[in-house]
SETI-909292 format. One record per residue (C-alpha): y, z, x. Coordinates in steps of 0.05 Angstrom, whole numbers, plus 5000, padded with zeros to 4 digits. Example, Ala and Ser with C-alpha at 12.3 -4.5 7.8 and 13.67 -1.06 7.14 Angstrom:
491051565246
497951435273
END
This chain:
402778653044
396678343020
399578282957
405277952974
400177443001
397477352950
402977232910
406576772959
399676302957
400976342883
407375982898
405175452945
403174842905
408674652844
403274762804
402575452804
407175582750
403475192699
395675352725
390575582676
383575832692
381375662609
379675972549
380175302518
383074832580
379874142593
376074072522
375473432503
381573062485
384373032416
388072452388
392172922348
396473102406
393973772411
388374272428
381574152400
377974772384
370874972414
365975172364
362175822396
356576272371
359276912406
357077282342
351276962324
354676472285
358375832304
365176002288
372775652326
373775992379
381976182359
378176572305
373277092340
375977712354
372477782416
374677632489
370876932509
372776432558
368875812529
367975212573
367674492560
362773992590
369073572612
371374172644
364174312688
364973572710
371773642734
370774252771
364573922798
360674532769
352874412775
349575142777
353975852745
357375862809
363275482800
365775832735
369176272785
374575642789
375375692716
374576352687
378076982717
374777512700
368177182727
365677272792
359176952820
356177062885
349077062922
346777482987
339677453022
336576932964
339976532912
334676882873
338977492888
345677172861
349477652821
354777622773
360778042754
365878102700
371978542696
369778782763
362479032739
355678742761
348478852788
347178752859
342878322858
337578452916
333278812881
329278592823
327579222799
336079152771
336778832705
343278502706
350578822680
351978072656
346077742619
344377032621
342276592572
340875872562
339475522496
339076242466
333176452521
334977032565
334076962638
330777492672
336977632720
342977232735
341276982803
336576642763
342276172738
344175862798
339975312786
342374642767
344074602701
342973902676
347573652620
350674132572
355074212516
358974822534
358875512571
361576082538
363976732581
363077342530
367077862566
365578672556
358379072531
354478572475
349279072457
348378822379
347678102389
344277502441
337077832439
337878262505
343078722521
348678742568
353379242593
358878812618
357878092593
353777442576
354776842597
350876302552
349975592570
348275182517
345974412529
346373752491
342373662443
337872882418
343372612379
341972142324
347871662338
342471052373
339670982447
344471052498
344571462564
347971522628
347571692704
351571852762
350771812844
354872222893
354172242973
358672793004
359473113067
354273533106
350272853081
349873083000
346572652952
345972832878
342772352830
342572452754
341972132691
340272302612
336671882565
338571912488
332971672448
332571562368
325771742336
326871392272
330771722216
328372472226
327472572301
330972362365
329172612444
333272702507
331172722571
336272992633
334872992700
337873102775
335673052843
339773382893
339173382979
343373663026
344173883098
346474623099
353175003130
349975363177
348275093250
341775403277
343075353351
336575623372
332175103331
336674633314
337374393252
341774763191
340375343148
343175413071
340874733054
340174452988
333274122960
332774142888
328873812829
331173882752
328773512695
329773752621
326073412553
328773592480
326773372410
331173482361
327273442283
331273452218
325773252160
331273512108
338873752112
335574442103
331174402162
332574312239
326674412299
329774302370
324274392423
326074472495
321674462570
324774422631
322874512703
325574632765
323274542840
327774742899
324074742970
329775053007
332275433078
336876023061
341076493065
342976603142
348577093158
353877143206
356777723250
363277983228
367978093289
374878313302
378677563288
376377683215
376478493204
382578853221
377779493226
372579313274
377379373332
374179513386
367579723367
364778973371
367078833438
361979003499
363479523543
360879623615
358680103643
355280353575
358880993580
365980743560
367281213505
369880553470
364180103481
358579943423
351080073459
348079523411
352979003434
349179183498
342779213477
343078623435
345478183495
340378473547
334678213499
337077533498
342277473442
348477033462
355477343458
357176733422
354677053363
359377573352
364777123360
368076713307
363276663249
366576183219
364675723270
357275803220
353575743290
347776193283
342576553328
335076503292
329176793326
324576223353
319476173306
322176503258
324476073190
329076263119
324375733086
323675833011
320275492948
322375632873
319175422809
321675582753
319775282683
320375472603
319275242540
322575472473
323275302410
328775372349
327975252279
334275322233
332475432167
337175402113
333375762053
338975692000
341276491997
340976552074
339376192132
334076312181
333476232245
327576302302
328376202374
321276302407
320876262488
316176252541
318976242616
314676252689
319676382742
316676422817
320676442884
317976622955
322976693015
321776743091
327477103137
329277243201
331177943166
335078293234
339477623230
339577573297
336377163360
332977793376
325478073338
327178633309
324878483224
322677873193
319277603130
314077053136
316376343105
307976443072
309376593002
308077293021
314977483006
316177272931
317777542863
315777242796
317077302727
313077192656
317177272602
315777292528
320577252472
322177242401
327877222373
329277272292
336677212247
337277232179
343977042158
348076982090
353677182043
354277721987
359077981940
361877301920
363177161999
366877862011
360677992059
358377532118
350677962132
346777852188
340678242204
336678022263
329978252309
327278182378
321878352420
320578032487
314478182538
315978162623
311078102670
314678212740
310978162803
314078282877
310978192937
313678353008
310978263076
315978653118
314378613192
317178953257
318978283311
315378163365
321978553407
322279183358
319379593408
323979503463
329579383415
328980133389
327380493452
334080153490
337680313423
335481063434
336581083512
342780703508
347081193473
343281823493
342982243551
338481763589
343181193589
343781243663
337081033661
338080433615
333179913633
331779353589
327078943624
322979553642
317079983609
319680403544
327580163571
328280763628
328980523701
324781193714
323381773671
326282523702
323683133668
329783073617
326583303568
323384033596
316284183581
316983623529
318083053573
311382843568
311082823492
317782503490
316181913535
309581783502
312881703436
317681133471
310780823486
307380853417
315380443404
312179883443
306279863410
309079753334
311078973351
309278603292
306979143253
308679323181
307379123113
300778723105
302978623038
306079012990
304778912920
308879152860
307879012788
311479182729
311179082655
317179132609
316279152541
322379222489
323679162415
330979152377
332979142300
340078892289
345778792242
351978512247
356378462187
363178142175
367078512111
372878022091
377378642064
383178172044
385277452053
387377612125
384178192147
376578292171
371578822185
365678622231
360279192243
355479182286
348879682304
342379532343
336779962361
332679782418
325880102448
324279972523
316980012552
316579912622
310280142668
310080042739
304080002793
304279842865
299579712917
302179862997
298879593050
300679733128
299079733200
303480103232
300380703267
305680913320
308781233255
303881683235
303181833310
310282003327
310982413268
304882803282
307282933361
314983003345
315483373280
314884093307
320683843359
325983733301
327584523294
328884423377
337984383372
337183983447
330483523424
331583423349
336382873362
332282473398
325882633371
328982433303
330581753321
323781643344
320481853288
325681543246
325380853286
317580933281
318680973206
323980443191
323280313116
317480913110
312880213146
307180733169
299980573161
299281223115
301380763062
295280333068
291680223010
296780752974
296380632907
301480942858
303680922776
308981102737
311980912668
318080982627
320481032554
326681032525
330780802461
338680672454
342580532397
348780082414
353779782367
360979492350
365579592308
371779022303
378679002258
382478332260
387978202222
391177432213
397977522196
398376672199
392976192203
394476082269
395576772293
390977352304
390478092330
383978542339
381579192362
374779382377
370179922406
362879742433
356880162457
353379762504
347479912540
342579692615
335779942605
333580402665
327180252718
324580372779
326980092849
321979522875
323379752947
317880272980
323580563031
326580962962
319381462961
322881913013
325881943084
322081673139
322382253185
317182693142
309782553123
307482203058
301282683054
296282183031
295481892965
296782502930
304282482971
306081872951
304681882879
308282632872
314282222901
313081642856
319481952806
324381712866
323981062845
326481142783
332981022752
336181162684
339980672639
346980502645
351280562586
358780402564
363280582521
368980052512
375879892480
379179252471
385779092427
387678302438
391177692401
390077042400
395076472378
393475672366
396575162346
397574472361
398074392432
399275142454
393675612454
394376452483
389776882483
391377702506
386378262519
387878912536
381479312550
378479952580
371080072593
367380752619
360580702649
355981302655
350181212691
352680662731
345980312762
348580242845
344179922895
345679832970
343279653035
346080293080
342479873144
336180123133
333380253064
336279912999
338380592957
338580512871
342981102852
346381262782
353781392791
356581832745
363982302750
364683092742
370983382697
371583922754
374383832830
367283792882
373283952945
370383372982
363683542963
362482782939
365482573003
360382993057
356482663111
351082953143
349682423182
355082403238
354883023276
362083183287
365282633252
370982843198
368283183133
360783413173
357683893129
351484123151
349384273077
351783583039
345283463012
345884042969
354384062965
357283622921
354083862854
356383912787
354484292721
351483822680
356084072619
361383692664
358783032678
363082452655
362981702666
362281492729
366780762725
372780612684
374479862682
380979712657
385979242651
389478582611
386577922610
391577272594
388676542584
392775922569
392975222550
397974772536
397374082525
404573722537
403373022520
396772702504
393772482572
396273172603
393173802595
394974502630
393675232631
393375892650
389576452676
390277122698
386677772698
388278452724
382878942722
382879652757
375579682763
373880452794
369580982812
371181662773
375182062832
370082642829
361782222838
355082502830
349282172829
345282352764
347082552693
344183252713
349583342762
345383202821
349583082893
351882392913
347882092966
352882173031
351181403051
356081382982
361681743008
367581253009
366581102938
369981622896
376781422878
375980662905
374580012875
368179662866
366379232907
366678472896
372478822841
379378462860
384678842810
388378012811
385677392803
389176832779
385876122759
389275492748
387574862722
391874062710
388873472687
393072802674
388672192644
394071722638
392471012608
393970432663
396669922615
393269582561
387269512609
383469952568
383270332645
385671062654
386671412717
384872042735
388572672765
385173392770
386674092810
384274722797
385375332835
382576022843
386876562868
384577252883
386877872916
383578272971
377778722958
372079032985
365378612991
360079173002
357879632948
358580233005
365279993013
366480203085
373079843109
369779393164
366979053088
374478833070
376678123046
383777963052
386377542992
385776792990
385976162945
379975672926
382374982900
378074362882
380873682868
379172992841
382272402833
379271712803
379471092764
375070992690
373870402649
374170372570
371170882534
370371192607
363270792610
364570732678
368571192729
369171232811
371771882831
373472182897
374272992908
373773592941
371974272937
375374902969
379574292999
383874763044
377074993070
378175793059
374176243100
372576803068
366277223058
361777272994
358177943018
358478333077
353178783096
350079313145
345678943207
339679113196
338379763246
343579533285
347980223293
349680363360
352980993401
356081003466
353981503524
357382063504
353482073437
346382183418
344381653373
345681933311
351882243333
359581803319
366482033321
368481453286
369581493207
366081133176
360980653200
362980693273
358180383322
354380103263
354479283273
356078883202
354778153182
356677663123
354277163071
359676633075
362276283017
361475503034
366975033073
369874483042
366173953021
368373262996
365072592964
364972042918
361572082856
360471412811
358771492736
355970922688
354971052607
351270622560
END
């Protein structure tokens, strides 16, 4: 059924028929009637696009504008097998292709698709979602690149390159726009000749908005926009031989984001029920948290519809945040007679601090100061060196190649327990435990009176709801994690021209990986070490260890106990990887050509930035010594692919097609997720032999389907059996036709089956799946629609001979449902839907002048970017304890969502000179 909704909103506009999400759509426009091709440097060498047998949707500056693209974003509109989104920071914005990403909340995560700019890799993709400035031309590299683009990448690259000083005299441009949610964006470039040899550019936009969200405890809005760019070039050429571009940029943002909604019933078919308040607290259908929430002050209006955007923040509480983030590099392109040489040298500073209200909620239960407490930076090193030329009388294109780059990464988290924690976890425990005839909220520890419930016990057991009450703002002091990542890589890649039509293109890289970690823990919570000390001997007690787990465990959220103050712990890693390609392409005509290829590609492994991954919070550390024996739980091993690929590609005049077929196996497959209370990094690898449900066990629910008392250990599989873990696979069609001059149309579909292996463990060694897992094997990834369908129609038609043309632009995005949370439990499901962005406006001659009008997502679609456990927010019911659920999976657990933005709409003016 979803499908067919899909397909009908396919059919809505008359459009639909003709759309194109582009390979090549919206390049410039070419006089000959026809499509003009886009030179890329997909491998390593600028080469027409029709002619590299690789799958890469390349994007045209003309294209960016009429999408109104400003940060990596909006390539979702305009390439379909690219999927951008951002959570809890834009920091943490993540990008997928064919279904296969890194989530991106964790910076420990290297990212499945690499970005680079200018040929200088970003540290991880969120990092992209900056403004970009001016530039030339985006190209999409689809599939592993592990020989090639200095780092590697096990599921794509995207690589923005900008415009370059030209040498053509002094002109420049600039543009205003003022948009809804009151939006102003300035920018302008400057083109400046240096005499003969030299010539400078300058770029730069300012951008101001109000956000989407409405905070209707503070006022104000949340997800704002406040951001500075500004980027300098100098382009020397002292002979034809020789070329130096140098390059600084900067950026500023002083921004509040990212606030979160509730999910309810309106908008997920699954919740049923479970959101809606019950009274009395014994209704075997009602949801205790619902309860507890509300009885602490949060308004019911906030599980209603969250598309409203009204949210709930904690007073005093802010998501204020400040990023910095600035570069220099420099390329020199050499051109030494029997080769060419180039050099791309880098030096990047990236630094981003972000306050929270972390519970989402207008109740204290977890925040993050807005100090710069909470921040992550990066210092990156680089050097990249090519060596490029012909032998054999031009029978071999060589290319050998090095790189080494140098990371400093440094994370800091302040973590705290609100100022309500306390009462917050003891009504959570009493609520949907035997005591809830006792529920209380406004009195001591939650419990209108306290009854010898508990036996000989009691006393223990209410002294431990105390300590509860005593962990307000308590937690992290700070947290400090550092990590240095050192790697090295030789490379070839070699094109043998067997015969007038048919190529050979190898393609090897070694790479070594250095990384060493440190961290530094500081804490004040007590009540943890104190409830674990009182309550642990109670846990082999079948009528107390429920409830003396939850205290302990609610003592310990996120292992935030005072044991880890002044914990100090080390680790390192080492670990080399060979990767390479090997492609045949064969041109039957010039304008015709088919390919198959295999790649190795390859994610270098680490260690999860997050303390909660040392061990469960119910046991003790034991000291220094404890912590750093548990030190190897943060790491994680490198993910790897193996991939196939046959395609075609046909141009010529004013039709291009392009056709991939592909299928991609991940071992290893680097997983992180937020279960609602720790962020688990697990590698996801398959087994050759049936686990009978072992991969599918949870421990957790005490008499929910599939209990096994013994998961942890259930579930494993001989490591002579381990397989890959993910298989991506699918076909991949782009378009473009241009029909008359001033008209230009495509297509773009992709369908990708992007799944887990149907038998999952968790380690290469064969190790159990971790049961917060269990709905994975067999399913999709999430954020992984199998259909997506991108459209694009531009008409420039001359008015007359008024040297005026108009203009007429819609693009579409078209995807089907999917799952948006990496655990994929079904309450996480988005039902398919359609993005489409529109312009319309007049230009002058030579376009030095243009007003336009347009829109984004002008149908305003609702839909939801990410949706994700609340933060501790799992309730029962009275006939429960309160780790207990008959409901499969998730049950009383409460979920919330990063939205994808509304429609928004403006006027945009643009003057060239």
């Amino acid at each position: 059924m979803k499908r067919f909704r899909l397909l009908t909103a396919c059919a809505v506009p008359a459009l639909t028929m003709m759309f194109a999400a582009p390979a090549m759509a919206q390049n410039e426009q070419d006089d000959s009637y026809g499509n003009e091709e886009i030179v890329v440097t997909a491998q390593g060498r600028s080469q027409e696009l029709s002619k590299v047998p690789l799958s890469v949707t390349a994007v045209s500056s003309q294209t960016m504008e009429l999408t109104g693209a400003t940060d990596i974003r909006q390539l979702n509109q305009v390439a379909p097998s690219l999927l951008v989104s951002s959570t809890g920071s834009e920091a943490n914005g993540s990008a997928r292709i064919r279904g296969v990403g890194t989530v991106g909340d964790n910076p420990g995560l290297e990212s499945s698709v690499a970005v680079f700019v200018d040929g200088v890799y970003r540290s991880r993709s969120g990092i992209g979602l900056n403004e970009m400035g001016d530039i030339e031309r985006i190209e999409v590299l689809r599939g592993p690149q592990g020989t090639l683009f200095g780092r590697n990448a096990s599921a794509g690259i995207i690589n923005i390159v900008s415009k370059a000083p030209s040498f053509d005299g002094f002109h420049g441009g600039a543009e205003a726009t003022y948009g809804n949610y009151d939006y102003m964006r300035f920018g302008g470039f400057l083109n400046l000749p240096l005499g003969d040899k030299a010539a400078a550019r300058i770029d730069g936009v300012y951008v101001k908005r109000d956000g989407f969200y409405n905070d209707k405890t503070n006022g104000g809005s949340v997800n704002d926009r406040d951001r500075f760019f500004v980027r300098g070039s100098i382009l020397f050429e002292p002979t034809s031989a020789l070329s130096v571009r140098l390059i600084g940029d900067y950026t500023k943002r002083d921004e509040n984001c990212c606030a979160a909604v509730y999910i309810d019933r309106t908008h997920n078919e699954f919740i049923g029920d479970l959101n809606t308040p019950q009274t009395p607290l014994g209704n075997a259908a009602g949801n205790s948290i619902i309860n507890v929430l509300t009885g602490l002050g949060q308004p019911m209006a906030a599980f209603s519809d969250p598309y409203s955007r009204n949210i709930y923040v904690t007073p005093g509480r802010s998501y204020g945040g400040k990023t910095e983030d600035w570069g220099v590099s420099g390329q020199i392109d050499w051109d030494l007679g029997g080769a060419k040489l180039t050099s791309i040298t880098a030096y990047r500073n990236y630094f981003s601090s972000q306050g929270s209200d972390t519970d989402y909620s207008f109740v204290d239960i977890l925040y993050r100061a807005d100090d710069d407490g909470s921040s992550r930076q990066f210092k990156t090193f680089s050097q990249e060196l090519r060596l490029q030329g012909e032998a054999f009388g031009g029978t071999l294109d060589w290319l050998v190649g090095a790189y080494y780059a140098n990371e400093d990464l440094r994370v800091t988290d302040n973590l705290k327990f609100g100022n309500q924690y306390g009462r917050f976890a003891t009504c959570r425990i009493v609520s949907g435990g035997a005591l809830a005839g006792l529920y209380s909220p406004t009195s001591p520890g939650c419990l209108a009176a306290r009854p010898a419930a508990f036996g000989a016990a009691s006393p223990v057991i209410y002294a431990a709801f105390d300590t509860l009450d005593a962990i307000n703002n308590k937690g992290s002091t700070l947290d400090v994690y550092n990590q240095n990542s050192r790697n090295y890589a030789f490379f070839t890649h070699n094109i043998i021209h067997m015969g007038p039509q048919l190529d050979l293109a190898l393609g090897l890289r070694y790479t070594n990986e250095d990384k060493s970690f440190d961290a530094t823990f500081g804490n004040n919570n007590t009540g943890c070490v104190a409830n674990q000390t009182a309550l642990v001997p109670f846990l082999s007690n079948a009528s107390l260890a429920a409830v003396s787990g939850a205290l302990i465990g609610l003592s310990c959220q996120g292992n935030s106990t005072s044991e880890l103050n002044g914990v100090h712990i080390t680790s390192e890693r080492r670990e080399d990887k060979f990767t390479g390609t090997a492609v045949l392409s064969f041109r039957p005509t010039d304008n015709f050509m088919v390919y198959a290829s295999y790649s190795r590609g390859y994610k270098a492994g680490g260690f999860n930035l997050d303390r909660s991954a040392l061990k469960s919070p119910i046991l003790p550390f034991g000291g220094q010594a404890g912590a750093q024996a548990l030190v190897n739980n943060l790491q994680f091993a490198p993910e790897t692919v193996d991939a196939f690929e046959i395609g075609a590609k046909y141009s010529s005049g004013p039709l291009a097609l392009n056709v991939a077929i592909f299928r991609q196996n991940f071992s290893d497959f680097q997983l992180n997720t937020f279960n609602g209370t720790v962020f688990l990094v697990q590698n996801i690898n398959g087994c050759d032999t049936n686990l009978n449900g072992g991969d599918r066990d949870q421990s957790k629910f005490v008499g929910a389907p599939n209990y096994n008392a013994a998961a942890s250990t259930t579930g494993r599989c001989d490591a002579a059996d381990v397989s890959y873990g993910v298989r991506s696979q699918g076909v991949e069609i782009e378009a473009s036709i241009v029909p008359a001059r001033d008209l230009r149309i495509g297509v773009g579909i992709t369908y990708a089956q992007t799944k887990y292996n149907s038998q999952l463990v968790g380690s290469a060694s064969g190790a159990p799946l971790d049961q917060a897992l269990r709905k994975l094997p067999g399913d999709n990834l999430s954020n992984a629609p199998e259909l997506v369908g991108t459209a694009s129609f531009a008409w420039t038609p001359s008015l007359g001979n008024t040297g005026l043309s108009g203009l007429f632009y819609i693009d579409a995005r078209v995807t089907d449902d999917y799952n948006t949370g990496s655990d994929l439990f079904p309450q996480k499901e988005q039902d398919s839907y359609g993005v489409f962005n529109a312009r319309i406006g007049l230009r002058g001659p030579d376009q030095k002048w243009s007003i336009e009008f347009w829109g984004q997502n002008i149908f305003n679609q609702d839909y939801t970017q990410v949706g994700f456990n609340s933060p501790f927010q799992e309730g029962a019911t009275s006939t429960t304890t309160a780790f207990a659920d008959p409901q499969y999976p998730g049950g009383r657990q409460l979920f919330s969502a990063f939205l994808a933005e509304p429609r928004t709409y403006g006027i945009t003016g643009r003057f060239r000179f």
